[in-house]
N, C-alpha and C positions, 0 to 999 in steps of 0.2 A: 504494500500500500504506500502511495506517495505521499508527501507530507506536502500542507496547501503552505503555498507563499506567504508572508507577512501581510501585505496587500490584498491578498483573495481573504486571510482572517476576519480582518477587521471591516471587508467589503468596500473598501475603495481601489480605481483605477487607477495601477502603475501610470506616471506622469513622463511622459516625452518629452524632456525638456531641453532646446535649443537656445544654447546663449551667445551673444555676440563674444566675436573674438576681436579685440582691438588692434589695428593694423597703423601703416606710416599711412601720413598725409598723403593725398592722393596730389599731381600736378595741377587739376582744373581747381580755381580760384571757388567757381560755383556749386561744385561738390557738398555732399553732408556727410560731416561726422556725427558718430554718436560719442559720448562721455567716457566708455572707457578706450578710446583712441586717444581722446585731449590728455588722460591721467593720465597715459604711456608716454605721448610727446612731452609735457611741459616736467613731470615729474611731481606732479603735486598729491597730494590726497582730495577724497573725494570731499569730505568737509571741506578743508579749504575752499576748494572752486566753487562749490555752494555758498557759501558765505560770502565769499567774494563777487557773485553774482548777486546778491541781498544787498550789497553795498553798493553794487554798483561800477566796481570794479574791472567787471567780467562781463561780456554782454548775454543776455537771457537765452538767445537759440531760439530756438520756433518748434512747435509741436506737430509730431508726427501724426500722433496719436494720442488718446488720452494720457497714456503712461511711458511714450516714447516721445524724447525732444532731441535733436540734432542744431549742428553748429556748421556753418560754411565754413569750408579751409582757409578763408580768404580775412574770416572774423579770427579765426583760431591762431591763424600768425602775425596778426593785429596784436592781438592779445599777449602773444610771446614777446613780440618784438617789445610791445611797454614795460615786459615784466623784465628784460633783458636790461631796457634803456634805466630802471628803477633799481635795478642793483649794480649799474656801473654806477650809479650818482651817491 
């Protein structure tokens, strides 16, 4: 006799779950990124850039989706270039 899964126990479906894989900047300026690419390029945590985008620091991105927001490549090295130009001063 086989023994049922954890999932077939307690009667819920095993979950497919597909997550973005963060990648380099792509060349088109018009491109969208999602959050965990900016957190690979710039090096920061994800608080930070949240916070920083509350402040106003960061620009907000635009929504994909209810729960998905992207950033243009073109905003995202905007954003590096100032964060570069703020720690040479």
């Amino acid at each position: 006799m086989q023994q049922a899964s954890t999932a077939d126990q307690i009667g819920t479906k095993k979950r497919n779950k597909t997550t973005y894989v963060p990648k380099q900047l792509p060349e088109d300026p018009d491109a969208l990124v999602r959050l965990p690419s900016i957190l690979a390029v710039s090096g920061m945590s994800r608080t930070t850039f949240l916070d920083g985008i509350k402040s106003k620091k960061f620009p907000p991105g635009r929504l994909l989706s209810p729960r998905c927001r992207a950033w243009t490549v073109q905003e995202v090295r905007e954003m590096l270039a100032k964060l570069k130009i703020g720690c040479a001063a």
